[in-house]
FILUM-76636 format. One line per 2 residues: number of its first residue (from 1); their letters; for each residue x, y, z of N, C-alpha, C. Coordinates in steps of 0.001 Angstrom, whole numbers. Each point is the difference from the previous one (the first is absolute). Layout:
% residues N
NUM = a = X,Y,Z,X,Y,Z,X,Y,Z | ... $
This chain:
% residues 76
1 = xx = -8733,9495,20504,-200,298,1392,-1448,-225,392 | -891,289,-794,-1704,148,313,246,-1284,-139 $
3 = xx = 110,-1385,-673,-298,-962,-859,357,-636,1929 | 1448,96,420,477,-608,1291,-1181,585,1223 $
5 = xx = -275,1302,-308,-635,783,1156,-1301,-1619,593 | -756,-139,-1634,-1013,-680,-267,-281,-1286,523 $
7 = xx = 1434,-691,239,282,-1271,563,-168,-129,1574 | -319,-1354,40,-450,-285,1610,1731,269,640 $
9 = xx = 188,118,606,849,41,988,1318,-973,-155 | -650,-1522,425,489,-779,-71,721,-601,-1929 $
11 = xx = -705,936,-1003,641,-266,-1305,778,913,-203 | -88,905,760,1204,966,-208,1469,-50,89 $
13 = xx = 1040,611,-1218,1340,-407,-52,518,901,669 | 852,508,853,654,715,160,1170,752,-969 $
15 = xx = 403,-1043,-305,1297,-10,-958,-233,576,-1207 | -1387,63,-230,-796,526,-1553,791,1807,338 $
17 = xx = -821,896,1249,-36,818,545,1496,792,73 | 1302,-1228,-242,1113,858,695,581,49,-1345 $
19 = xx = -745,-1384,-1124,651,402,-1280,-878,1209,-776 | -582,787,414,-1114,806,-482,1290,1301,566 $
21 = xx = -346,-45,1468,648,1533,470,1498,-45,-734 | 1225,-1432,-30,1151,525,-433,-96,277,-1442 $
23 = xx = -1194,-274,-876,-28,232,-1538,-18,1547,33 | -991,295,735,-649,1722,336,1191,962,208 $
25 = xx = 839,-488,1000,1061,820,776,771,-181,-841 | 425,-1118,-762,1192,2,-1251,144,1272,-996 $
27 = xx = -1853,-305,-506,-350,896,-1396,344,1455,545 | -606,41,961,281,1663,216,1896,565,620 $
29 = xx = 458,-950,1069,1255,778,162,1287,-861,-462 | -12,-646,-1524,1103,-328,-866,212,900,-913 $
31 = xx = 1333,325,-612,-458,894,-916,385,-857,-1730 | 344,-1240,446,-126,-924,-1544,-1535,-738,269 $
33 = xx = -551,-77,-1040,-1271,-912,523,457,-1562,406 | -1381,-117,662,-344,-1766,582,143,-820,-1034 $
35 = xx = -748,552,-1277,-231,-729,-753,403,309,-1136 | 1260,-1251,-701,789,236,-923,-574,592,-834 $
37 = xx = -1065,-350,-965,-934,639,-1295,-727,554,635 | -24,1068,-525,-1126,1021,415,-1482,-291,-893 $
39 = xx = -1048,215,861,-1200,-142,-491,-624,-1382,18 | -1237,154,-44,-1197,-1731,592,1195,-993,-637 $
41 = xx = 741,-126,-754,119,-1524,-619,1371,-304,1289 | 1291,1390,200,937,-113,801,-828,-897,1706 $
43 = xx = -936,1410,604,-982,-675,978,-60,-1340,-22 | -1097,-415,-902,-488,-1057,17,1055,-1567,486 $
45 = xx = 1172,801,-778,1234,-1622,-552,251,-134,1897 | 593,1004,404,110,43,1152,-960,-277,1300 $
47 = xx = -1300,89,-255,-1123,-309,992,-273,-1395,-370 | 161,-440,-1358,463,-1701,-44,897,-483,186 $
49 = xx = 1201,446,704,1245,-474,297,-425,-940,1924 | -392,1238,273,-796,-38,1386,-1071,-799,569 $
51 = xx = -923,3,-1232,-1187,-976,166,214,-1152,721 | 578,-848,-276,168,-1718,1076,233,649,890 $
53 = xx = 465,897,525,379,93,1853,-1194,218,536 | -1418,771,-495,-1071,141,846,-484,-1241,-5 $
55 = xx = -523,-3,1131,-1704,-877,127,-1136,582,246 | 79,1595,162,-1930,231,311,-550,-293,-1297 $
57 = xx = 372,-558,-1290,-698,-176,-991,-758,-1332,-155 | -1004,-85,-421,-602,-1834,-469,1094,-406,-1027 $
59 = xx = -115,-1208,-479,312,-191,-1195,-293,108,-1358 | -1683,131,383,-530,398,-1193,738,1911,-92 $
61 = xx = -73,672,1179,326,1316,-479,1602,332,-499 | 638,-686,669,1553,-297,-154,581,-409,-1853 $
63 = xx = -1577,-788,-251,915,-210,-1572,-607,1081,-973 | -1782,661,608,-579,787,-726,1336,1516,-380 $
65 = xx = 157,94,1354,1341,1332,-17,1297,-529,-561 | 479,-808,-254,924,-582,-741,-309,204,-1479 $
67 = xx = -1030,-137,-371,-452,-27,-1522,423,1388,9 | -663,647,510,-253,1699,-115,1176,336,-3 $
69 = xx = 1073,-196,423,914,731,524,1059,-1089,-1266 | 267,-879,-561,155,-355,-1058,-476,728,-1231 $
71 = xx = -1073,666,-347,-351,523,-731,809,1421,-41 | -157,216,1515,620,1615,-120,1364,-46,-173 $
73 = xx = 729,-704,166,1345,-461,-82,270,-133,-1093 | -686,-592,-1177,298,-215,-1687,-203,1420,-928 $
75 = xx = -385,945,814,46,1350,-437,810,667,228 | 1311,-730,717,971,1221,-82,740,-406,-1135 $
């Protein structure tokens, strides 16, 4: 949210914002979780499922968080 706050106007996604609030509103009023595996590696698989649909990312940041989130993913 700070990272979007930070952005000019015109780089701003909207769509980032509505996949943020329905993740938020999921976690709290489902009572099976969002996310099949529980814990960073479950997270992660799933926030890389998602990844290609944004664009507020560069490409350089798009593959840096891909690594990361690959990593966290081989720990479950």
């Amino acid at each position: 949210m700070l990272t979007w706050l930070s952005l000019p106007q015109e780089r701003r996604e909207p769509a980032l914002l509505t996949s943020l609030r329905e993740a938020m509103v999921a976690a709290v009023t489902h009572r099976h979780p969002v996310v099949e595996d529980p814990g960073p590696a479950g997270a992660a698989r799933a926030l890389r499922a998602v990844l290609p649909e944004q664009t507020i990312l560069s490409d350089a940041e798009r593959r840096l968080l891909t690594e990361w989130l690959n990593r966290l993913a081989a720990d479950g």
